[in-house]
C-alpha positions in Angstrom: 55.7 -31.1 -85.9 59.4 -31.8 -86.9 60.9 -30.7 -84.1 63.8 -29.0 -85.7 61.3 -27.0 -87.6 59.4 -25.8 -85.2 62.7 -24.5 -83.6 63.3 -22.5 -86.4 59.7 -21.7 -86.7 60.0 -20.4 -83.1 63.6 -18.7 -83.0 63.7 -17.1 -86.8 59.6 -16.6 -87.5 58.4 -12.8 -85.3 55.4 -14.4 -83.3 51.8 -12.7 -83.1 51.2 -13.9 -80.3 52.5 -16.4 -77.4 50.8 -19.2 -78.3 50.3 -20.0 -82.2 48.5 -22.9 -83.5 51.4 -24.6 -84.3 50.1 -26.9 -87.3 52.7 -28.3 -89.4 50.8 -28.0 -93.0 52.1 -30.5 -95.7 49.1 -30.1 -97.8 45.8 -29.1 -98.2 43.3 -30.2 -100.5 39.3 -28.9 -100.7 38.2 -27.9 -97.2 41.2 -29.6 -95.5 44.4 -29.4 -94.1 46.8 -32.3 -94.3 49.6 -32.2 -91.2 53.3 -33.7 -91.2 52.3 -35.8 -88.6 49.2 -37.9 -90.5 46.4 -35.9 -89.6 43.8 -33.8 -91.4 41.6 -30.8 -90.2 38.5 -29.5 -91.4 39.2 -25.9 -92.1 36.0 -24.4 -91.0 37.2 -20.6 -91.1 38.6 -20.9 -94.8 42.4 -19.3 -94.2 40.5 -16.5 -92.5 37.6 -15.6 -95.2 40.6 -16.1 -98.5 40.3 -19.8 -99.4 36.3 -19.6 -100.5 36.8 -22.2 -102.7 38.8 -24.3 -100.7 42.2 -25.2 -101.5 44.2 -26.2 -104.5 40.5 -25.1 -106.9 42.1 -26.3 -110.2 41.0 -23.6 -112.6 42.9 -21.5 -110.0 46.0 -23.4 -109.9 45.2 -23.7 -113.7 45.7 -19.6 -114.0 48.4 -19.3 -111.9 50.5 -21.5 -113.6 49.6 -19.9 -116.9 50.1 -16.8 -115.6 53.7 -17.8 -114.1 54.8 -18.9 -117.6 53.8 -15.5 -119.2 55.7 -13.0 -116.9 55.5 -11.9 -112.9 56.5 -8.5 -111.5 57.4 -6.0 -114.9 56.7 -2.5 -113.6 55.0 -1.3 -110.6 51.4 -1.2 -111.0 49.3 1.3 -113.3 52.4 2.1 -115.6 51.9 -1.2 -118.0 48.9 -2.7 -119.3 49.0 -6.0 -117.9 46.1 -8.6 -119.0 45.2 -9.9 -115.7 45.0 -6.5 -114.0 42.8 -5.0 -116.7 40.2 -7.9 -117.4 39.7 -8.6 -113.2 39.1 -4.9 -112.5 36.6 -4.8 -115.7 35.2 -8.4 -114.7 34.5 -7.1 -110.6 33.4 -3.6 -112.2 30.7 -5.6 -114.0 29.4 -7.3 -110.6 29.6 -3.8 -108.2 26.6 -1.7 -108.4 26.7 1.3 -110.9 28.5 3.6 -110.1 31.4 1.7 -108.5 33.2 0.9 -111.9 36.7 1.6 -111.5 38.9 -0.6 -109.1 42.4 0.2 -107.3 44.0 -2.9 -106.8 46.7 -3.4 -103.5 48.4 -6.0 -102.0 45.8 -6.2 -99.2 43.2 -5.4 -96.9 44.7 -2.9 -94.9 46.4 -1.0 -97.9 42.7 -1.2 -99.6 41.7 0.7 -97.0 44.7 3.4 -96.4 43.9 4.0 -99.7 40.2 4.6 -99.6 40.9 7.0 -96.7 43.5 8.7 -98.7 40.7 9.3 -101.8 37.9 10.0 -99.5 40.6 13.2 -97.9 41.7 14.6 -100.8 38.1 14.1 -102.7 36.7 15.8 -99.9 38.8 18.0 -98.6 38.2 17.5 -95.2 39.9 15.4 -92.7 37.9 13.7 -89.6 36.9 9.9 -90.3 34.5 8.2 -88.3 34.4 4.5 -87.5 32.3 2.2 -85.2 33.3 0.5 -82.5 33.6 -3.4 -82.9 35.3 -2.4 -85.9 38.2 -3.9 -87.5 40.3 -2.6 -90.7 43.4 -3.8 -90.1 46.6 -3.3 -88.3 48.4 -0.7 -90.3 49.1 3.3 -88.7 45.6 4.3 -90.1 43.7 1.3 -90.3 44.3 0.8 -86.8 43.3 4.2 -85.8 40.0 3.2 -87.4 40.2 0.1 -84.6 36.6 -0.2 -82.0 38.4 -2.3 -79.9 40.8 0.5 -77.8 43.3 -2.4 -76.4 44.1 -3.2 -79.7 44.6 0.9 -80.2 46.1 2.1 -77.1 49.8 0.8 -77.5 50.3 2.4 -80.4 48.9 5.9 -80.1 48.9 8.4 -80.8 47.2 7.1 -84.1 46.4 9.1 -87.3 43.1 11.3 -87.1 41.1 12.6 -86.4 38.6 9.4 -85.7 35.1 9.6 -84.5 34.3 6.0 -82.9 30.4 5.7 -82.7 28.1 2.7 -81.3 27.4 0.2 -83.9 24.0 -0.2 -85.2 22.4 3.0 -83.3 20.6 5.3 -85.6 20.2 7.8 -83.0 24.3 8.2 -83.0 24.3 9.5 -86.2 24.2 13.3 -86.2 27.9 13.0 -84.8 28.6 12.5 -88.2 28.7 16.6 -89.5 30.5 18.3 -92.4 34.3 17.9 -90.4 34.0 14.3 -92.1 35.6 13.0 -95.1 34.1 9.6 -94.7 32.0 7.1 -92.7 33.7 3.4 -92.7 31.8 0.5 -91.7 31.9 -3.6 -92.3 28.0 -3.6 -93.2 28.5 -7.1 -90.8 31.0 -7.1 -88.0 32.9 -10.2 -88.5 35.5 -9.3 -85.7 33.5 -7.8 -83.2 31.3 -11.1 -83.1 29.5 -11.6 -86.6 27.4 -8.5 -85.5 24.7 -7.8 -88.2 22.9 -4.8 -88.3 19.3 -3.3 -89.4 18.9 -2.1 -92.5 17.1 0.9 -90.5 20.9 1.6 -89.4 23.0 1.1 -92.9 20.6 3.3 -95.1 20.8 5.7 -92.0 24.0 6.0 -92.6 24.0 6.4 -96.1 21.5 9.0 -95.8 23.2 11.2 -93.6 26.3 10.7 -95.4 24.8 12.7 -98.5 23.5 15.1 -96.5 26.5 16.4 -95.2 29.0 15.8 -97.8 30.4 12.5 -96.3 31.4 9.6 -98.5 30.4 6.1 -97.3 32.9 3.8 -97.3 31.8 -0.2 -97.3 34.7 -2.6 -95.8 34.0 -6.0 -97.3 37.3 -7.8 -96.9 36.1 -10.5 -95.5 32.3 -10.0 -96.7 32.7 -9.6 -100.1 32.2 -12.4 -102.8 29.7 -14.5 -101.3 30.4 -14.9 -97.8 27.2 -13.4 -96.5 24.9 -15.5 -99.2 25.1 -12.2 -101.7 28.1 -11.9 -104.1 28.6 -8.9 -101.4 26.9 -8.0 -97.8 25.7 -4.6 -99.2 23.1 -6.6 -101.2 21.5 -7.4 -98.0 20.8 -3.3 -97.2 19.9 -1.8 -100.8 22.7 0.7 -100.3 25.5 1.4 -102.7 28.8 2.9 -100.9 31.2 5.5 -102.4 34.0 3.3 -102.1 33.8 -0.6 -101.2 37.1 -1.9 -99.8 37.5 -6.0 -100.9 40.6 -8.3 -100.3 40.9 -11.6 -98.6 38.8 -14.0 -101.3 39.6 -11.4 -103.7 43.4 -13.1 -104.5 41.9 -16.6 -104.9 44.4 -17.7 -102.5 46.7 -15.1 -103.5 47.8 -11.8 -101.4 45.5 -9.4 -103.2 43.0 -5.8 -101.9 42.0 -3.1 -104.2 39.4 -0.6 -103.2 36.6 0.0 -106.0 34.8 3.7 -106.7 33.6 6.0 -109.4 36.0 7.4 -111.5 35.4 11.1 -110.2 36.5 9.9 -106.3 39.6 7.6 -107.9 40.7 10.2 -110.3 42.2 12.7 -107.4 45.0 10.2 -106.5 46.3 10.4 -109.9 46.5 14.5 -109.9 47.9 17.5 -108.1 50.2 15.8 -107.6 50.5 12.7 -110.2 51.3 9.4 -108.8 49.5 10.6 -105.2 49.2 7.1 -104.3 51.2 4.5 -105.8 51.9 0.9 -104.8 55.4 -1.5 -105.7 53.3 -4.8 -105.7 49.8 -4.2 -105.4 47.5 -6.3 -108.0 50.2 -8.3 -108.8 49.7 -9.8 -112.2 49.9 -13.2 -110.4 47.2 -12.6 -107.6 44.9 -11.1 -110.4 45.0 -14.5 -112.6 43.8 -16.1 -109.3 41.4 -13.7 -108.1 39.9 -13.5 -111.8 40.1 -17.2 -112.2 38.1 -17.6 -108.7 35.4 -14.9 -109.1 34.7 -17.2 -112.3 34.1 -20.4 -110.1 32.0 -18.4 -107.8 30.1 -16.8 -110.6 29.4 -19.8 -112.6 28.8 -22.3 -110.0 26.4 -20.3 -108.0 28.4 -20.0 -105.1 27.0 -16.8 -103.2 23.5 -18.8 -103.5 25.0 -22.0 -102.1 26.3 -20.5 -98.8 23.2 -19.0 -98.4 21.4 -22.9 -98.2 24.4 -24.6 -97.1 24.7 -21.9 -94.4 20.9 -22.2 -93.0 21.4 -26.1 -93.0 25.0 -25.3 -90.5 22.4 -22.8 -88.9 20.0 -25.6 -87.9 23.0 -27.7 -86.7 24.3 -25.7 -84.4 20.4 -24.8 -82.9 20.9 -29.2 -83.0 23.9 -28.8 -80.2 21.2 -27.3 -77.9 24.3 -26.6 -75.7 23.8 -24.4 -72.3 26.8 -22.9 -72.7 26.0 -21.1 -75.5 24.4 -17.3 -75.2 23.7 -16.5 -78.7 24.1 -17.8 -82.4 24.1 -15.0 -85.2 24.6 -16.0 -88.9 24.7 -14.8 -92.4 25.1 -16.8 -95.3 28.3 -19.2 -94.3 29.2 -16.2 -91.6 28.1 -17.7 -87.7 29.5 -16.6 -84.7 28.7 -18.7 -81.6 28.6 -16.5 -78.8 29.3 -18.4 -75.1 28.1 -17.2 -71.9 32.3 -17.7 -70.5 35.2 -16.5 -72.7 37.2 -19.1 -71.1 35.4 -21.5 -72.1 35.1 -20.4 -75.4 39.0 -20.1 -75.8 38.5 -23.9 -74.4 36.0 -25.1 -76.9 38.0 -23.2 -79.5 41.0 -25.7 -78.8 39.1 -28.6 -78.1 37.9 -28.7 -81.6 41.4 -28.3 -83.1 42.0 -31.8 -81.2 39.2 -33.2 -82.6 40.1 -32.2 -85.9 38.2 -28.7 -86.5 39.9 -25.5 -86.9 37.8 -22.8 -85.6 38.7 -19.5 -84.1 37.3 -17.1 -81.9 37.2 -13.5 -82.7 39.3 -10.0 -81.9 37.2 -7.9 -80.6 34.5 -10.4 -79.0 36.3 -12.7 -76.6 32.8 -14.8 -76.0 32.3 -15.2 -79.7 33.7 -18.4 -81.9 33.3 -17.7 -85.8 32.8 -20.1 -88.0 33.6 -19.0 -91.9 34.3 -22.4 -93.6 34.7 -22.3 -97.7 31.9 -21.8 -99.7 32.4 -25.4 -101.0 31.7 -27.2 -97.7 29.6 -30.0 -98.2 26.4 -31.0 -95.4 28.3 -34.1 -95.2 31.4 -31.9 -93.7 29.1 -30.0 -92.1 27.5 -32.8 -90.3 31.6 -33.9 -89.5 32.4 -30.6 -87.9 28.9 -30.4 -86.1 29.8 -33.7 -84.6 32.9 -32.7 -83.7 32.2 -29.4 -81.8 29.5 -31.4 -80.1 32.3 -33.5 -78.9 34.3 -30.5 -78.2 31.5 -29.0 -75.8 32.0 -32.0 -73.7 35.8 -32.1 -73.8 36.0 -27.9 -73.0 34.6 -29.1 -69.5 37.5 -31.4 -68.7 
């Protein structure tokens, strides 16, 4: 890295954490990243689930550009009627299952989510929430509250509530869940906590007892949604339709976009008693809508969704290949895998190891054993079969 940038990257940029990456990125191009000092890295966790189709997708670009030349911010959002907001929201309303038709958009994840909680209170009129733990919404006030990981909670406390944290994927659980509760919120697969996938015993469970109390179910697919888990979205996989599905991450193409999708009845209370209840400078920002819209496209037209789904069972059968004694577990989904080691040590190890050999990986928050790999929904075998080789290398070299 130029060393007088990283001194500014170090003295001007707040750190998350004491030891960052530290790539210097001067380009990226498909499933790679191009550094200052020659090299490249095959990005095998995609941005974090937002780059699905890689980087610098031309009919992306394409729309942005376009977009850029007709007008950015005008008015904050749901005053004007801006093309890119209103034909993405009718465009992702014709993909979600009836009745999820209208579509809140946000600037991200976590807002997506303060949001739904905010509907789901005043819809119901109730206030508990309950959660699960392994779970991870995000890092604002009452995401985090919704947090299973309590390090992650406990400096910050006390959080909004009240929250109900309940084991994941435990049927037998669910009769905490009583008419105190405005909503259940759960990722229907638990990227965070270790690519945790549960039965569909547990998620219609859930749904069921939802109705019968008066809960709303409320489906978290940031990082799930659009074709992550080998469905356009993860609920696919469980034949049950939420109340309100939260989306962000791939949802920007690239772009810093959320929104939160319901039917109108549910959506309709944040505009009322009183009007403008929830309200948002920036969110769906006519910019980050031209992307999004111009990336659902890709992954609509080019079979994407269906495409992680083979490309992901052939990564599957490579990593079985590495037949490594070090590893405890493997659990996948589509082009969602998390490797889970026997050490967490020597999972943080492996995890850096590969980033020498040209890999970035990463493990996960709330599962320190677990290394996920989310790579763009583009990845070739043949990139596959690069970063298979490379991890195998990487097994050897975590050792040293």
């Amino acid at each position: 890295m130029n060393p007088d940038l990283k001194e500014l990257f170090y003295r001007h940029l707040a750190q998350t954490s004491d030891a960052p990456i530290g790539l210097e990125i001067e380009r990226a191009q498909g499933c790679w990243l191009y550094t200052r000092d020659g090299r490249r890295y095959l990005d095998l966790i995609a941005g974090i689930g937002v780059v699905a189709l890689g980087h610098g997708n031309p009919d992306v670009s394409s729309a942005i550009e376009q977009q850029a030349r007709r007008y950015l911010h005008v008015m904050v959002y749901g005053e004007y009627i801006l093309e890119a907001q209103v034909r993405f929201a009718a465009r992702l309303a014709g993909i979600l299952p009836a009745p999820l038709s209208r579509v809140y958009f946000t600037n991200s994840g976590a807002e997506a989510v303060e949001g739904a909680l905010k509907a789901a209170r005043k819809f119901t009129g109730r206030a508990a929430f309950v959660a699960f733990e392994g779970a991870y919404h995000g890092d604002t006030m009452g995401a985090l509250a919704l947090a299973g990981n309590r390090e992650f909670r406990a400096p910050f406390e006390p959080l909004p509530g009240p929250v109900v944290h309940l084991p994941y994927d435990d049927v037998g659980v669910l009769d905490s869940v009583d008419s105190s509760v405005a909503a259940v919120i759960l990722e229907p697969v638990q990227a965070e906590a270790g690519v945790r996938i549960p039965g569909k015993d547990f998620i219609r469970a859930v749904r069921e007892r939802c109705d019968r109390v008066g809960a709303l179910l409320i489906f978290d697919e940031v990082l799930t949604g659009l074709g992550h888990t080998g469905r356009m979205f993860a609920l696919e996989h469980f034949g049950v339709v939420p109340d309100i599905i939260v989306m962000a991450k791939t949802l920007g193409g690239g772009l810093p976009l959320g929104g939160f999708a319901a039917r109108d009845e549910i959506l309709s209370v944040l505009a009322r008693k009183p009007a403008l209840g929830h309200i948002t400078t920036f969110g769906g920002h006519p910019l980050s809508c031209a992307a999004g819209l111009a990336a659902l496209e890709v992954i609509a037209r080019e079979g994407l969704p269906e495409r992680a789904a083979a490309t992901g069972e052939y990564l599957r059968r490579g990593i079985a290949s590495l037949d490594a004694p070090e590893v405890a577990a493997v659990r996948g989904i589509g082009l969602l895998y998390g490797i889970e080691f026997h050490d967490p040590d020597f999972a943080h190890r492996f995890v850096a190891a590969a980033l020498k050999r040209g890999v970035v990986i990463n493990w996960t928050l709330n599962a320190q054993r677990v290394v996920r790999l989310a790579p763009p929904l583009v990845i070739t075998r043949q990139e596959v079969d690069f970063g298979l080789e490379m991890m195998r290398l990487a097994l050897h070299d975590a050792h040293s």
